[in-house]
N, C-alpha and C positions, 0 to 999 in steps of 0.2 A: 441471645442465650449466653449466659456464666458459660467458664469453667466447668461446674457440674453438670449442665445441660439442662439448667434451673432458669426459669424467666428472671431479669435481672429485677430488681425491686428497688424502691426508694420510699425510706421510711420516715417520716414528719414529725418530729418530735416539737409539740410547743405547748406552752402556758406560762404563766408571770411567771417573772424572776422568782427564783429561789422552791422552785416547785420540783426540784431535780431533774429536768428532762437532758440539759448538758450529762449528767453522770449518767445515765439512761441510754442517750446518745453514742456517747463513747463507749459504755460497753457494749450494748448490740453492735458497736461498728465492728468492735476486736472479736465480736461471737461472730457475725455473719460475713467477716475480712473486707469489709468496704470499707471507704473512705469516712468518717464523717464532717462534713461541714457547717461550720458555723456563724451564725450571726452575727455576734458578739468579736468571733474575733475577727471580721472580714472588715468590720465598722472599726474599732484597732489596727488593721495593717491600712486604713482609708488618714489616719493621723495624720500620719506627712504630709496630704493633699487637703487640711481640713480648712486651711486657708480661701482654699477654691468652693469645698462645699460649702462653706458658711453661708453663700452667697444663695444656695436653695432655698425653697420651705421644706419644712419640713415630710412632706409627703412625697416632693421628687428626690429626695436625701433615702430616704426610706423604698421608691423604686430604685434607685440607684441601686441598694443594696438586695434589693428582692433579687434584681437583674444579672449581679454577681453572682450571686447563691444559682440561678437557675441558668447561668454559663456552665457552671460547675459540675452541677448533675447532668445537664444536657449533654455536655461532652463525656461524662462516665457510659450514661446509656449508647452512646453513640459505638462505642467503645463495647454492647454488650457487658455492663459491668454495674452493680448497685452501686446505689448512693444513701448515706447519711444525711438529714438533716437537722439541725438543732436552732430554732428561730421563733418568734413567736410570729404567729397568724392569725390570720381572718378567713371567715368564709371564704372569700373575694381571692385570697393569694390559695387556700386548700384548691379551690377550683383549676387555677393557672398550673398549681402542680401536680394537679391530676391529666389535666392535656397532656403534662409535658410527659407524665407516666405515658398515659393513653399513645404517645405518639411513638412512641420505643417500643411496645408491648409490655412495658414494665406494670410488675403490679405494686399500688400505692397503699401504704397502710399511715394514718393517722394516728401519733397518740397526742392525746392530752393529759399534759398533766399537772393535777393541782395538787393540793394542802389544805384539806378540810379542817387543821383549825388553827386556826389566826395567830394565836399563839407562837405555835410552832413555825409556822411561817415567817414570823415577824424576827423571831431567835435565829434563825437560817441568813434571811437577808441581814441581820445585823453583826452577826458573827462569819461572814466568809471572808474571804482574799483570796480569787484565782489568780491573780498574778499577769492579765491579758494582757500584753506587752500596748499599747496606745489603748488603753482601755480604763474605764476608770468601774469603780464598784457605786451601785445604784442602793438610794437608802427606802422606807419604806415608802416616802411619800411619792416615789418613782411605780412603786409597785402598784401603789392606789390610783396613779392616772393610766397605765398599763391597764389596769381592771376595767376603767372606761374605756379608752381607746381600745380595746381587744378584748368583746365580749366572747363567753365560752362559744367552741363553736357549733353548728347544729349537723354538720357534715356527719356519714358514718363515721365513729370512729372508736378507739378503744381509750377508755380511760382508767390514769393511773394514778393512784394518791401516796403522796410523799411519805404518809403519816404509815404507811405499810415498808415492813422491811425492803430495801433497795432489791435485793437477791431475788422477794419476791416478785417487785416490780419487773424484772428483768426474766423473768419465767412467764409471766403472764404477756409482753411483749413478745418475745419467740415462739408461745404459745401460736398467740395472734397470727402472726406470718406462717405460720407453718400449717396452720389450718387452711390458708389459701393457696399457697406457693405448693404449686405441683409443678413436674418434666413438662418440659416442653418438648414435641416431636420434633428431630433432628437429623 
């Protein structure tokens, strides 16, 4: 149980690059005062050591980094405290972060989120610069093996499109949780 007396929660934000879910992420974090964690930049603080990972495939590189991200939450929850997430998923990982909800009492809410038109999408990925300190920016043809390797997913979830104002996006996300997120008895 939070602070409020609120089950703590952990919320999933994933789809290809450049679909907004980092800006989505971060502000529900600063709206609901958790932590958010990230994918991107936990593969960026992993730079220094990238000598050692080179040596993975690229699927034990990638639990690697699953495994990070769910140290992170796992110790929030432990903690009675939400968690952020911002990463891109698969069925296969929504599941592992549903245990790991399940095992805390937390309740998990999923978004995805895309960019239904191509266009736009493709202006997005080629015009940003976050700045991720060991981190490099990804061009579209990263975004089109992304599309293979991480079909949408079929879990319950809420989805959210980039091509709608962010403000809205971020209303119909709080929305979401707050339709679920009731007191817990205390």
């Amino acid at each position: 149980m939070d602070a409020d007396g609120v089950q703590p929660l952990v919320v999933v934000f994933t789809g290809l690059p450049g679909t907004g879910k980092s800006t989505l992420a971060e502000q529900v974090a600063r709206t609901v005062g958790a932590p958010a964690f990230a994918g991107d930049w936990l593969m960026g603080a992993l730079e220094p050591a990238h000598w050692a990972l080179s040596k993975l495939d690229r699927s034990q590189y990638l639990a690697a980094c699953y495994g990070l991200l769910g140290s992170l939450v796992t110790r929030q929850l432990m903690l009675g405290q939400s968690a952020i997430v911002d990463d891109l998923i698969r069925d296969t990982e929504a599941v592992l972060w549903r245990r790991t909800a399940a095992q805390f009492s937390a309740g998990l809410f999923l978004v995805e989120c895309i960019c239904s038109d191509e266009v736009i999408h493709r202006a997005r990925i080629e015009g940003r610069a976050r700045g991720i300190p060991g981190w490099h920016e990804v061009g579209w043809d990263h975004v089109e093996r992304m599309r293979v390797e991480f079909p949408p997913l079929t879990q319950d979830r809420l989805t959210v499109d980039a091509i709608e104002p962010v403000q809205d996006n971020i209303r119909r996300v709080l929305d979401y949780i707050a339709a679920a997120r009731t007191p817990m008895a205390g």
